[in-house]
N, C-alpha and C positions, 0 to 999 in steps of 0.2 A: 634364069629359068627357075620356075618355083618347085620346093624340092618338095618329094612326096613324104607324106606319113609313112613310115614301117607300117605293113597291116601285122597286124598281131603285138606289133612292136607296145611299147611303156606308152606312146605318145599317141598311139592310136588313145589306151585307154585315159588317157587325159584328157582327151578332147571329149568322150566322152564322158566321161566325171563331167566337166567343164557345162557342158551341155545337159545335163540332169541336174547343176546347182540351177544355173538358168532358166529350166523351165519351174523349180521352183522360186524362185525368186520372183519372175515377173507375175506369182499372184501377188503378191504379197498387197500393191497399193488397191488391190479389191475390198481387202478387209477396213481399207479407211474413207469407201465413198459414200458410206450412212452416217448422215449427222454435220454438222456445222452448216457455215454458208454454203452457198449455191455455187460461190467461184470456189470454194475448197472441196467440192464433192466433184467437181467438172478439172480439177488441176489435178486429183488423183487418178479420174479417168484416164485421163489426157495421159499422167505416167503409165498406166496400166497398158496402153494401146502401145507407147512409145517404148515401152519395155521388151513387147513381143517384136514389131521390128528391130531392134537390135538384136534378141537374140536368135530370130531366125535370120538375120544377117550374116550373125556368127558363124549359125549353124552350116549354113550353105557355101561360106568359105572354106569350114573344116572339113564338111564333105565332097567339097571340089578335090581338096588335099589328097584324098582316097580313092573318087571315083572317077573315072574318063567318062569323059560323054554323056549326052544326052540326048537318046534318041524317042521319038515322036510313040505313042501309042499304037500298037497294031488289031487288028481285028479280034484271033489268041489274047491278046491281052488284058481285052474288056471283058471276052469271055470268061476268061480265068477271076476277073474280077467279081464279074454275076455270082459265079459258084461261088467264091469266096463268101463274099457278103450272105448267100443262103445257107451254107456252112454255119455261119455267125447267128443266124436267125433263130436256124433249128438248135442248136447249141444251145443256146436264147430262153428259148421255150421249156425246153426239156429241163434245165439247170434251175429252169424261174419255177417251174411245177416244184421240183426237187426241193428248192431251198422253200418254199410255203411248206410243205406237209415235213421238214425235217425240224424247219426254225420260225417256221409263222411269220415269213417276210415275204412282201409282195413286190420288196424294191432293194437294191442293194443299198450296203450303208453309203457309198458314195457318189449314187445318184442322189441319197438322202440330204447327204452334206450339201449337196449341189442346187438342191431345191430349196433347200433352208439361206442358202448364201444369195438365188435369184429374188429370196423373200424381204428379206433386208431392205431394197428400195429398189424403184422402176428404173435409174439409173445403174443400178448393179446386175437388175435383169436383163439388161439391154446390153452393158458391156460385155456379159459371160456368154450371154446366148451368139451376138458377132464370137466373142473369139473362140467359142468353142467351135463352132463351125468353118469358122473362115482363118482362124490363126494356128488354132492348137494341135490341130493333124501336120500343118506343115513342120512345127517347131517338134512336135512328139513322133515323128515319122525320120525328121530328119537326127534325132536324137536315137529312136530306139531301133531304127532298122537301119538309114544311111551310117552312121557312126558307128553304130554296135555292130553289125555283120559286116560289113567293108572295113570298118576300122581296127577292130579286134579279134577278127577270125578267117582265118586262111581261104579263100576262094572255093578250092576243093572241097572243102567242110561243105555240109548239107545242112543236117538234121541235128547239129548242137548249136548252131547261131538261131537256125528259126526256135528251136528249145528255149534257148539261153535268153532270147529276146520277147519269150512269152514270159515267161518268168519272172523277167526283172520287171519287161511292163505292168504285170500283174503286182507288185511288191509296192509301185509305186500310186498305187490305185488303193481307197478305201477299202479296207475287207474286213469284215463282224465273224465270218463265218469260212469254214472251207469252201466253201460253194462259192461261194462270191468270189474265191481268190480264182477260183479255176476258171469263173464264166470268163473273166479278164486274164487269165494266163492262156485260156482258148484264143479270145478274141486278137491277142496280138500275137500269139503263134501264128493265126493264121496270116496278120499282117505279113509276117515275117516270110511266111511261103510263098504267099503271090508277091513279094519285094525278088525271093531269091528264084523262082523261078522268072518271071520278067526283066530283072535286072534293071528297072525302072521304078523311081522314087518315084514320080507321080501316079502311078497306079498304086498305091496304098495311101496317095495324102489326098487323092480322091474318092477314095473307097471310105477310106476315115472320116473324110469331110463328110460323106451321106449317112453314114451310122451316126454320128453324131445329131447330124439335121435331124434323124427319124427321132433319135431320142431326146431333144430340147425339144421337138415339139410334141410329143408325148407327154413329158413334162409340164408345158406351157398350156397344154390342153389339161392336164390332173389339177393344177394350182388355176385357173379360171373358169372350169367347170361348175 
């Protein structure tokens, strides 16, 4: 029988370390698909793809370790997801006003980096826009909500794992300014709350997949306009 993680336990928070080297790491062959030949910009891809299945592999084993079951989405659940995501919006809004009239920025620095990195070549735009959409909520959901609040914080707990997990999310995200760190310490609190109020990883790696979608192509629409 496979034995569980201690939640709370040293080896909860190693798997979670574990899982935050990992999601950095598998950028890393992005920064090598501009330049040389054609087969070496396509074998870096090819790592880059192959990097994220492993370690949402990983990730989904270590959070097996911690969580039972998986049950289906209910009608409450997408609902909670709606508000969430509008939560996220207006937060959004109000934070993006703020940070223009405080710092003169129209964009945070790490949607900046992000744009700068899809610049590079149509090959790197293509690789980031798939995985941010379709890979990086699963690997960054399963890391900051499945792992971090199942694995390092007691069931009971409420409101210092959804805290804890906006925090760190936010730390690990580009920030120039306070503002920015909060717009992303909001955004993944609130992951956090509709994770701990549903008890269902796929309502947050689906919610994350559509924030994401809105903001690549946002993006994709600023850099081809």
């Amino acid at each position: 029988m496979q034995e569980k993680v201690k939640v709370g336990g040293i080896r909860g928070w190693l798997w979670f370390g574990l899982m935050l080297v990992l999601a950095n790491v598998v950028q890393i062959p992005l920064i090598y698909i501009k330049g040389g030949a054609r087969w070496h910009q396509l074998m870096w891809a090819a790592l880059y793809l192959l990097g994220f299945v492993v370690a949402i592999a990983i990730g989904f084993y270590g959070y097996h370790r911690v969580h039972k079951g998986w049950q289906r989405l209910d009608r409450n659940d997408w609902w909670l997801m709606v508000k969430g995501y509008g939560f996220i919006i207006v937060s959004e809004v109000i934070l993006g006003v703020a940070n223009n009239v405080f710092y003169g920025e129209t964009s945070t620095a790490n949607n900046d980096a992000l744009q700068q990195l899809m610049g590079r070549s149509s090959l790197t735009l293509i690789m980031l826009s798939l995985t941010a959409v379709l890979a990086s909520p699963f690997l960054e959901e399963l890391t900051f909500r499945g792992l971090l609040i199942d694995g390092c914080f007691s069931a009971k707990w409420f409101w210092l794992p959804v805290i804890a997990s906006g925090i760190i999310f936010s730390l690990v995200h580009i920030s120039d300014n306070v503002i920015s760190w909060l717009l992303y310490a909001i955004m993944g609190g609130t992951f956090a709350y509709v994770y701990k109020r549903t008890g269902k990883l796929q309502s947050t790696i689906i919610l994350h997949g559509f924030n994401n979608l809105i903001a690549v192509g946002a993006m994709l629409s600023t850099m081809f306009h």
